[in-house]
Structure formats: C-alpha cells, structure tokens
N, C-alpha and C positions, 0 to 999 in steps of 0.2 A: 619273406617276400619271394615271389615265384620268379623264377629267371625265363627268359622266354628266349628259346632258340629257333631261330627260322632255318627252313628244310622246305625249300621252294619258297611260295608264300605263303609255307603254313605254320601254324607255334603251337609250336611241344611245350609244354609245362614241367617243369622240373625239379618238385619237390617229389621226397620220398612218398606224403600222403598220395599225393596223387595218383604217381605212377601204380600206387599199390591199388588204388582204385581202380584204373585201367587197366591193369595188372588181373585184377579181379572179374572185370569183365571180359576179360578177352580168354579168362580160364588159366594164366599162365603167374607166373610170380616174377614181375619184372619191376628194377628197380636201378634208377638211373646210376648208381656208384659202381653197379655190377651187371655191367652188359652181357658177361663172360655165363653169369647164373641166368639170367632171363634164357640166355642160349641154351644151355642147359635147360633149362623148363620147357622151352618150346619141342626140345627133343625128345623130350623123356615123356612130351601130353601129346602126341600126334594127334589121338583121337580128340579130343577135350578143341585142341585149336583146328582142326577140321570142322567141327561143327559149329565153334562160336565164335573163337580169336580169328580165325584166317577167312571166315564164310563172306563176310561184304570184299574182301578184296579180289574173289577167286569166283563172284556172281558171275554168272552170264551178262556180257552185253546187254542185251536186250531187256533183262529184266532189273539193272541196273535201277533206273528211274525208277519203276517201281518200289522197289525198297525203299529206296529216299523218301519217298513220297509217301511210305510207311509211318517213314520213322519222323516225317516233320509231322504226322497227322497223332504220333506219341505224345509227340515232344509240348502239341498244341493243346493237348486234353483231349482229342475226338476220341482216343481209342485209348481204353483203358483198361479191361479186365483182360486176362491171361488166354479167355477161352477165344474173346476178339480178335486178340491179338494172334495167336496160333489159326483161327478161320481165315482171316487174313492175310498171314504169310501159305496156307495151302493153297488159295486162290491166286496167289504173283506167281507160283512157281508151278502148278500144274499136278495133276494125280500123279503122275510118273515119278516126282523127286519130294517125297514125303521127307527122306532124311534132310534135304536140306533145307524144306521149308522148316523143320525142324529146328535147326541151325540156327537161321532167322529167330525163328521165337524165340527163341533162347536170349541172345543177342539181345532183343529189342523187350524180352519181358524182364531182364539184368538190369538195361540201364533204367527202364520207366523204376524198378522198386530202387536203386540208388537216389534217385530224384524224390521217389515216396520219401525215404525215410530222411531226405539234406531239410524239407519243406514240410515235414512234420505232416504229410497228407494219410489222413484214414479211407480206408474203404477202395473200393473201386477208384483209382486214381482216373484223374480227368471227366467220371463219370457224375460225382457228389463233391467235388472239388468244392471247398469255400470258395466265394466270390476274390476275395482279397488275393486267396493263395493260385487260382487260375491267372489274375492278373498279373500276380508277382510272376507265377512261370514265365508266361508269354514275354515277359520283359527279358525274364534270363534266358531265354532264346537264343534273342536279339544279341541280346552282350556273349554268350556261347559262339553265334554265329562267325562274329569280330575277331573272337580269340582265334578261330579255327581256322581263320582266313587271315592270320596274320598284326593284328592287331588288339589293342588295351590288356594285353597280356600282363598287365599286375595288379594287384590286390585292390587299392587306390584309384585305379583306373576302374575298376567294374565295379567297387561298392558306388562309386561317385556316380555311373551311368543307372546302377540297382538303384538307387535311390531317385533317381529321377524316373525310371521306369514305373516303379510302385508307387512312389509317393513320400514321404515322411514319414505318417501314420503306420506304415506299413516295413522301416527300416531294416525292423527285427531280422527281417527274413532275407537281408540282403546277402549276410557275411555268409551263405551258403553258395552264392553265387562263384566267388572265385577256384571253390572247388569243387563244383562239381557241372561247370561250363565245360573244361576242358576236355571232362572225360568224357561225357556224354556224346559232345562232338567227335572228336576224337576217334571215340569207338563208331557211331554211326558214319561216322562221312570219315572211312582210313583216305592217308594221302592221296593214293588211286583213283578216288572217288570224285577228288576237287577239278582237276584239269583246268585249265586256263580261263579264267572268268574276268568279270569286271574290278574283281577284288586284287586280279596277281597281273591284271596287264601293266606294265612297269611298278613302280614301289612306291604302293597307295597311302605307305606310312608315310609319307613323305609329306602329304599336305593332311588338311586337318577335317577334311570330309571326303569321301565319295564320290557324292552328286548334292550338287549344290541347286538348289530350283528356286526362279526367279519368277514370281508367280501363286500365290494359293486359291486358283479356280479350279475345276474340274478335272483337268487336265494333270494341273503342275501336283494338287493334293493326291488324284490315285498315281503317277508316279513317286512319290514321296512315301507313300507309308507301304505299297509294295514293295521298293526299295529297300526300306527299313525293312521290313520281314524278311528280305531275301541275306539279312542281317549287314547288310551297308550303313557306314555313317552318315546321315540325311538332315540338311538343312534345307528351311524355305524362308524365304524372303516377301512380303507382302507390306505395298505400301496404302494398300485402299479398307478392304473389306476382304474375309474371310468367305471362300466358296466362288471368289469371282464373280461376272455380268449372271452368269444364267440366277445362280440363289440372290444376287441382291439388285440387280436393275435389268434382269430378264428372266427365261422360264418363267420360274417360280412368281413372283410376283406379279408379272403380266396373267397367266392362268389365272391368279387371284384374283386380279380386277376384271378378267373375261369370265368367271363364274357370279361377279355381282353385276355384272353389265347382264346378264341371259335373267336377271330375276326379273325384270322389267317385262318380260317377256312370258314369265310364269304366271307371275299376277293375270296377268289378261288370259292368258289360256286357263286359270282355272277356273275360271266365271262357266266355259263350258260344262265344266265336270260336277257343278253344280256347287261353288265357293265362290262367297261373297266376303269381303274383309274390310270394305270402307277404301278409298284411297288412299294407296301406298303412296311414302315420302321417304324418300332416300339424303343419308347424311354421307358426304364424304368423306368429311376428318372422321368418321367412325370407322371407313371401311381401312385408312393409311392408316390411321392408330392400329390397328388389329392385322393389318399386314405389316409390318414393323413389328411386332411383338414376334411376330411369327419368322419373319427374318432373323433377327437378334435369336430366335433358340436356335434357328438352323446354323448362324454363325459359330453357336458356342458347339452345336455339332461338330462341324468342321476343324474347331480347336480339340475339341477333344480329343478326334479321330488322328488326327498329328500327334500331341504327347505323347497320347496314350502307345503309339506307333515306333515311340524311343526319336521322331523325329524333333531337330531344334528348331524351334519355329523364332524367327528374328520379323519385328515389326519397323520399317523404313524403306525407305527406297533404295534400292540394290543398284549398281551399276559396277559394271564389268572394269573391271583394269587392263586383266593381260587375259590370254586365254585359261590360266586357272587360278585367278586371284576376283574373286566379287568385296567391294567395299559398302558400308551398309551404316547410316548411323557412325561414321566415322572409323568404323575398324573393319580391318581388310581379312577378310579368311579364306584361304585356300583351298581348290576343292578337283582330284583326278577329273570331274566330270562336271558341266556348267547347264541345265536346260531351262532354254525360254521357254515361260509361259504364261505370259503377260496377255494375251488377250485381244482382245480389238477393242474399238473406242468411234462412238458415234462421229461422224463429219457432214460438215451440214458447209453449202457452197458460199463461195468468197462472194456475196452480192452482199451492198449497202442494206445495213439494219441488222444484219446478220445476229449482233447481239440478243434482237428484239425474238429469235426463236427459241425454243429448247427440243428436246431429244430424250429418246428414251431413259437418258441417265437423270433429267429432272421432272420427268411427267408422275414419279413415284413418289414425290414428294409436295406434288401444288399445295397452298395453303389451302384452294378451294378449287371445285368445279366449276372451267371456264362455261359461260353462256353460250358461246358460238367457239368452235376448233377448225383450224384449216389445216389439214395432213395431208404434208408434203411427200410424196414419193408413192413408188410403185409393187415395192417389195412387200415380205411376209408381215414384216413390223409395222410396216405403213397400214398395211390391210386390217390384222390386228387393231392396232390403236385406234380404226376409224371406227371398227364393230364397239369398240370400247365405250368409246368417248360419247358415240351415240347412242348404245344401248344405257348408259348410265342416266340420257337427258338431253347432252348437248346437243347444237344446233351444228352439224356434221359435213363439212366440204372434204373433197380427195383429188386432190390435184397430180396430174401423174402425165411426164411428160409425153411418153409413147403412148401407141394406140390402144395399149390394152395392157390392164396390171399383172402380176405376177411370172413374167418374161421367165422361160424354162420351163414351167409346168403343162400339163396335158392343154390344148387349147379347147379343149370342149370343157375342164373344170372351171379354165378360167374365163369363159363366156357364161358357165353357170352360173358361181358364184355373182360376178357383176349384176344377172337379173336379181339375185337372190338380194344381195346389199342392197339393192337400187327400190325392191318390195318396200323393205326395212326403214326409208327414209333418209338413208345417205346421199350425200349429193358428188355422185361421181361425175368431174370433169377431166377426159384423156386430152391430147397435144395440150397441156396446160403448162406449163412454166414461170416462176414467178422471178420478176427483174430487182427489184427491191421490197424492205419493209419499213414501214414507218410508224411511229408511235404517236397520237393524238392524243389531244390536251386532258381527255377524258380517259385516257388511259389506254385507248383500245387501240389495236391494229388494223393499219391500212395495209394489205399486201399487191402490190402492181405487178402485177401480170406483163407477161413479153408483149403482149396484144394491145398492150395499154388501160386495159379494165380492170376493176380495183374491188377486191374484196376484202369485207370489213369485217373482222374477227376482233373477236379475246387472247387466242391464243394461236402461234403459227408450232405446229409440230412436226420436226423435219426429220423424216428415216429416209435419204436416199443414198443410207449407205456406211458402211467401217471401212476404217482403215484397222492396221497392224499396230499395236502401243507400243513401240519401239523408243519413247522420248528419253533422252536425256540415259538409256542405256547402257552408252559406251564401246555397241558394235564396232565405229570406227577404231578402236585398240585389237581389234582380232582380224581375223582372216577370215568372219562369215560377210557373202556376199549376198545383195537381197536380188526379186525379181526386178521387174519391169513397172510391174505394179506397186510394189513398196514392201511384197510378204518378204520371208527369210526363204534363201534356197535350202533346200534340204534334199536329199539323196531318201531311196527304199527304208531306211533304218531312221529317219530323222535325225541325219549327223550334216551336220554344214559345213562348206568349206574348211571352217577352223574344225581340226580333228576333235578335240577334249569340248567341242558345245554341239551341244543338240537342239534342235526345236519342237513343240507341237504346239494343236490348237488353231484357234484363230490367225495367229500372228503366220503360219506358214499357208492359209490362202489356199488350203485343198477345199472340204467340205463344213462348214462352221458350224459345229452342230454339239451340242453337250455329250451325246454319247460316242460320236467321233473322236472327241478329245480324249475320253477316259479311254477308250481302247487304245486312241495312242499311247499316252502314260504308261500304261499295262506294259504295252510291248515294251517301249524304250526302258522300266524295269526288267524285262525279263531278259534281254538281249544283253543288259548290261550284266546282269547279278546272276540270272539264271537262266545262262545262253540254252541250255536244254529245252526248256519249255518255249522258246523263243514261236512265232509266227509272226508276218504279216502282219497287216491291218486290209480285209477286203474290204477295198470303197464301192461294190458292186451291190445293188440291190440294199442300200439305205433307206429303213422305211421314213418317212418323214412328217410333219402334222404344220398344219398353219391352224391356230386358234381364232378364227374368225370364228363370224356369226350368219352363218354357220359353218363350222367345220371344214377342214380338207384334211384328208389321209392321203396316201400316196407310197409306193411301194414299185420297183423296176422302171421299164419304158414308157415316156411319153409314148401317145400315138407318131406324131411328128418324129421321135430320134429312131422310131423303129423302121419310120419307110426309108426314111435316109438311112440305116443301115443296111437295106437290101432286103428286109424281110416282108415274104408275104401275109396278108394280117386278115386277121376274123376279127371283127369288134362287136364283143355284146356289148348292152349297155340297157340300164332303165332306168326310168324317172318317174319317182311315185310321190303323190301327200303321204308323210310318215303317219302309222296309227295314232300313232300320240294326238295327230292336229284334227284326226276326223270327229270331234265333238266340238273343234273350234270352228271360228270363222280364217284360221290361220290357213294363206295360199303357200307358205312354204314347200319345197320339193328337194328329194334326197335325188342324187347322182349318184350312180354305180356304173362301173365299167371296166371290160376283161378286154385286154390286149394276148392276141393267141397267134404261135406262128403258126399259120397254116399247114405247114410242113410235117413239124413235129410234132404239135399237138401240146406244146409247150406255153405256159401264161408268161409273159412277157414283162407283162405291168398289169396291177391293178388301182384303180383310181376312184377314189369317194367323195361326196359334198355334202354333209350332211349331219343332224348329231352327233356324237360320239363318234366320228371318223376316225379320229386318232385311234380311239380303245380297240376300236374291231380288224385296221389295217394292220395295225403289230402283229394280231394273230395268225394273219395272211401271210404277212411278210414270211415267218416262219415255213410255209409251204412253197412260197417262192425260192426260197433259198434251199429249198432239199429238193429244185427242181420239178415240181408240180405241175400235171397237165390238166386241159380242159376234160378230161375225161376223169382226170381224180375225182376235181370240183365235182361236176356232174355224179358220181357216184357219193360222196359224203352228203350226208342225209343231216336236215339243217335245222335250226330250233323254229320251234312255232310257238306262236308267232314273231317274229323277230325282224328288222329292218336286215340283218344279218345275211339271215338266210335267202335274200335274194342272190347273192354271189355264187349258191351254188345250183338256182333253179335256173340260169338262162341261159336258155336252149337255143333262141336263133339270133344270128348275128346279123346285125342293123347294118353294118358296113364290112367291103371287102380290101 
C-alpha cells in the first residue's frame, strides 16, 4: 500500500518501486529508506541531473508554461515519437540552448517510454495508440493529476477512479495506474512547478470534490470536464436534461424547426428553376419525432463527454446547504468550490388565463400544429417562433408591446426585417398588449387585448422574457447576493459574495448566449485549476444571429450606440434581391451594412438581414476583432459570385 506524504499540497509516494522509477527518471538512484545515498547519487551525477533530474525545476520563467504544455500534450497522446518530441523541445527553448532543450527530451522521451512499457503500448506511442489504451491513458492523467496535487494517493483509491475512467471491459490496464501516476507527474510538474492553485488554496482533501456544478448546460458541462482535465475532483448535478435550454428547448431544436419552416419556401422557389413536384404536404409529428431522436443522441453526447472526463455526474435536483455542502437525492457532498449553472427559464405575465399559454419550453413538443398562433413578445424568440410557426403553415399574429421589435439591435435591421416578415404573411401588430386569455367551449383561445379587442387563436405563445432558475436552490443558506433584477452578483472572475461559489451563464444576466456561457466555464476552470492560462471573458464584439425568416447576423456597434458614444460615422449600406430569387417571382431583399469611424478608418459594426446571415457575420466578426478598417475590407478581393462579397465592394457611404 503506497503511504502518501504531503510537502505543501503535494504527495510523494513512497514505495521502493516507485521511487526507483523516479529515481530512474530523474537519472539518480533515490530511494526513500536512504536519503543519505540518493544524496550521494545526486553528487557523484552532476551531469546526468543537470540535464534531466534537475532541468524542469531550474527552466526559465518564461518558458516554464511551455514545457508543461509539452508534457500535458505527452501525457495526452498528441506527441509521441522521439524525433517530435526532441523538435519540440528545440522550438520552447530557442537555437541558442540546444543542451537544454536537450535535457527536456530527455525528461519527457523517459517518462512517455515508462508509460509505453506500464500500458503495454507498441509503436509510436500516442501516434497508433489502440483506442481502448488512448482512453485508458487519458483517464490515468486525471487520477495522476489528483495524486500530484495532493490527493487519492493509494492503491484503492486510483484502481476505483481507473476503473471508472476506462470502463470494466478495460480493468486489466488499471493496476498500472497507481504506479506509475505518481512518477510521471512527479517528474514533469517537480514541486516548483505547482505553486498555489485551485488544488492547494486551503486543504482540498478535506471535502469530497473540487468544484461541484449545479447545472449540465453549456456552461456548467465545459466547466466540468475542463476541470477534470485540469485533474480536479468534478461533480455535476442535473435535474432536467443533459446539455441544458440551448440542446434541448433552444439553439438546437429551434434551428431545426427554422430549417423545416424555410422548405415552404423552397418548394415555391423551385418552380422557377424549372421543378415541379405536385403539392407539398407537411407532417409535424414527423418533423418532433426526428428532432427528438436527434436531441436524445446529442443528450448521450453530453453524458459521455462527462464520464468519459472522470467527471461524477449525479441526476436530481441539487440544492445548496452551506457554502460548501450541495445535497442531492438525499445525500449531502462536500465540494472546496460550488458553481451555478442553472440557467434561465421562460416567464410569461401574471394576467388571467395565463395557464391557457405555453413557451418555448412546450412549443417542442405540441401534439400537433396549431391552426392559428398568437406570439406574444418582441424579442429574438418571439421573432423566431413567429418566422416558424408561419413558415410551417400557421395562420401567424405578433403582438409586441413597444413600437418596434427587437429593442437593442441596429434600427435600420429592425425596420428591414419588419418589411421583410410582413412580405412573408405575418401579422405584425406593435403597442399590442394582451389583458387576459380565455378558453372556449371548442377549445380555442380568445386572447383580450388592453384595447378591448379580442383575438381568436389556437395557441397563445409567450417569449417576453427569462428569468434566472434560481428555485428552491438554497441561496438563502450562503452569502451570494442577487441583483435588482433577480440574476446572481458576481465579480470580474465570476465569484459571488459567498467566497467558495461561483456563477455563470444565464443565471448572472450579462450576455445569454451559448457561446458566452462556454467561455465562461472555460475561464472559471482555468482560474481555478490552471490559474496560468487564466484570462478574462471579452464581452466586446459578440457576433450574434437571430434565426428568423430571414436571417440577422450582427457583429460590434449598433448605428444608434455609436453616435451616443461620440463617434463620427460613415454608413455604407445596400439592399439587393439575393441571386438565388432572380428566377423567382420572390420580392425578398438582403440588408448589408458597415458602420466606420470616420476618424480612423476603423469598422465599428457590421450588420446583415438576409440568408445565411449567421454563416457569413462569424467570419467578419473575426476581422472585427483584430481590428479591421474600411480600407482592409475595400482591398480583400471577394468571391464571385457571392451575396458575401458585397461587404467588401461598398464604396460610398449612404449616411454621415
């Protein structure tokens, strides 16, 4: 049985094998009953531990990270033959210090063939790996990582973890696990190396995880298995559905049903191109059966990518005790680190009938497509659903209280779109408001209006708005205080009032957006585990997409937030029938538009209405973000024929 001694918050191992292994790698012959010989060895090999045993503790600063970054890309299978690995260590350390990149290899080509020969690997290791034995590594990482950071330092403790890593099937390969975690770490990451992390801020052994995450959406999953990579004990907690709103009642599914709502629309356009098919007949329950299937695999993605991650994934509803106690399913587990990421959750207004509505969390499921839809509100979802609801068939109302939908966006998109919907068949009515709903004997809804006029649907659909899913949580047992609005406060790092919990996502009410969430996670792992790699999250220049019918992209400055910040503006802009419709009788029209500071010649915002908005503004955004002027645009030379390439032909600006 391995005795585990801590020396800061790190554990040394302390069986003869071992040390003789580490022993081995570091060049010297060290062996814990005889510290007096190791001393001796280390004296008598100056050369030997200059080059291999003493080379990671005696790096340069600066190229520090680098090696790490080496040796987790060893450890991971990326790099695997000897000549790789020697190319690689010349390149961290520069033409000038051949002996030491030397050193390195050395080092890091020891322990990759210790690890060959524990896991029975032939050939180029990490290069022709079996699938089985890549997987099994990656597991022993994780459990390496633990030991090195101070914890599951015995035999029992890492086959139990090796076996949940690999599988059953795959057990054989565990018992290699407890010896030869310690050395590998050990030798790559010496004491020096660790410095004060998420792992040794007070004594992590103490409670029975990490970081404990309340949540498995977007957010809470890529914190979770980065985590675990960063070799942290990681649990999550989910009481709904795996992936959260965007894979199971948004993104994902809504896109679905916005690519079978736009067939409606293909039919009729190919009669131009010279295709006749008889009339099209659309079945619903065909299109949810098949988006359902296709949820259900994305779900067992999301489970896999946890296991498989060494994370403990626990299904119930979590709710907090104290600040580091979460209860779950009746049993309470301890965790140094607590983070929300529960989400948001549709709310629809306290008026009579209120029952008689549903929301994006039941429109994925109707038994059938309603006859007539009345979509309530003014936002992205509202908008969304109505492109939906009507390009599937239905007979399409948009009630929306202010003067104009999508409040925050450029106001020239959001006067486009409106003609463009209104082309379409939607029946957009602004200052609308509805007082109550009621249900009639035939089943259908009456919805009464503030003005007292009464419109008769099948189905009322209300997006005007989330809140934070905060229920029944247990916040009140800590020290996190929320806003004004109801999100959680959080600080630069997503840490709340109570020190040991953290927030992200929806539920902290900055930008609600699925890719927002996963860079939060990201960070809030890296800050924790792997404070070195640590950065921000910039909320500046988020490109963003609404799935309507048609399209919006969007990337920087509205026109409006730029003159209110003082800037003088060049606005191109054009508005053309896309190629696609010139053989129809289709009036559609794409929006493109450059916001430029006059000054410096810098794009500001770019804004689009039209097909594939989304596809084209991601690639922009990218030149937004490294700063790109009107004079770039204007010299990149653009595809032809392409709706694309209008963003880089326009030359005169429409407004000053």
């Amino acid at each position: 049985m391995m005795m585990r001694a801590q020396l800061g918050a790190v554990c040394l191992v302390g069986t003869d094998e071992v040390q003789a292994l580490r022993g081995q790698l570091l060049g010297v012959d060290v062996a814990i009953d005889q510290p007096a010989r190791a001393q001796d060895a280390q004296a008598t090999e100056p050369a030997r531990m200059s080059l291999a045993g003493d080379f990671l503790g005696n790096v340069q600063p600066g190229q520090r990270r680098a090696w790490q970054h080496m040796a987790h890309r060893l450890m991971d299978g990326v790099v695997g033959a000897d000549q790789e690995i020697g190319s690689g260590a010349r390149q961290l350390v520069g033409g000038r210090q051949h002996q030491r990149a030397d050193a390195g290899q050395v080092v890091l080509i020891q322990a990759r063939d210790v690890i060959r020969q524990g896991m029975g690997v032939q050939g180029n290791f990490g290069v022709r790996m079996r699938p089985h034995a890549l997987r099994a590594f990656r597991a022993q990482r994780a459990i390496a990582q633990r030991c090195a950071f101070g914890r599951a330092g015995n035999d029992a403790d890492m086959q139990r973890d090796g076996v949940h890593g690999v599988g059953s099937r795959f057990k054989s390969l565990v018992p290699y696990f407890p010896r030869l975690a310690p050395v590998v770490l050990n030798t790559l990451f010496p004491d020096s190396e660790r410095g004060p992390t998420g792992f040794s801020e007070g004594n992590n052994m103490a409670f029975d995880f990490d970081l404990f995450v309340i949540g498995a959406g977007s957010g809470g999953v890529r914190a979770a298995r980065f985590a675990a990579g960063f070799g942290a004990r990681v649990a999550v907690a989910e009481s709904r559905y795996l992936g959260g709103t965007c894979v199971n009642v948004g993104c994902v599914p809504k896109k679905l049903l916005v690519y079978g709502a736009h067939y409606s629309e293909d039919f009729e356009l190919a009669h131009g191109f010279g295709w006749s098919a008889g009339k099209p007949s659309f079945d619903w329950a065909t299109l949810i059966a098949n988006k359902n299937r296709e949820i259900e695999r994305l779900n067992g993605i999301y489970r896999n990518l946890l296991v498989n991650s060494g994370v403990t994934l626990l299904e119930g509803h979590a709710r907090i005790v104290d600040p580091h106690t979460v209860e779950i399913n009746g049993q309470r587990h301890t965790a140094a680190n607590i983070l929300v990421a529960t989400g948001g959750w549709p709310s629809v207004p306290d008026i009579p009938g209120k029952e008689h509505a549903i929301t994006s969390n039941e429109a994925f499921f109707l038994p059938e497509l309603p006859r007539r839809v009345l979509v309530v509100g003014g936002g992205y979802i509202a908008v969304e659903f109505a492109s939906i609801f009507n390009g599937l068939g239905a007979q399409t109302v948009q009630a929306y209280r202010g003067p104009l939908f999508l409040r925050g966006f450029d106001q020239g998109v959001r006067e486009h779109l409106r003609d463009e919907l209104t082309k379409k068949g939607v029946d957009l009515r602004f200052f609308t408001d509805l007082a109550r709903i009621d249900k009639q004997p035939d089943g259908s809804l009456a919805a009464t209006l503030k003005d007292g006029s009464v419109i008769e649907t099948d189905c009322v659909f209300y997006a005007t708005g989330r809140r934070p899913m905060l229920d029944n949580l247990g916040l009140e047992n800590t020290g996190v205080k929320l806003r004004e609005d109801g999100f959680i406060e959080v600080d630069d790092e997503y840490r709340t009032a109570e020190p040991s919990i953290l927030a992200i996502g929806d539920v902290i009410g900055r930008v609600p957006l699925t890719p927002v969430a996963l860079a939060e996670g990201m960070a809030v792992a890296r800050r924790l585990f792997r404070p070195e790699e640590y950065r921000t999250v910039d909320y500046k220049l988020i490109p963003t997409a609404v799935f309507s019918l048609p399209n919006i992209g969007t990337v920087g400055m509205t026109t409006e937030e730029a003159r209110e910040a003082g800037y003088e503006l060049k606005i191109f802009e054009s508005r053309f029938r896309p190629m696609k419709l010139t053989l129809t009788e289709s009036q559609e029209k794409t929006l493109m538009k450059l916001i430029v500071d006059a000054k410096t010649d810098r794009v500001l915002g770019v804004h689009m209405v039209g097909p594939d908005a989304g596809e084209i503004v991601q690639g922009i955004a990218v030149a937004l973000k490294a700063g790109a002027t009107k004079q770039v645009f204007d010299d990149t030379i653009g595809i032809h024929p392409t709706a694309a390439e209008e963003f880089v032909t326009l030359r005169t600006p429409v407004a000053q």
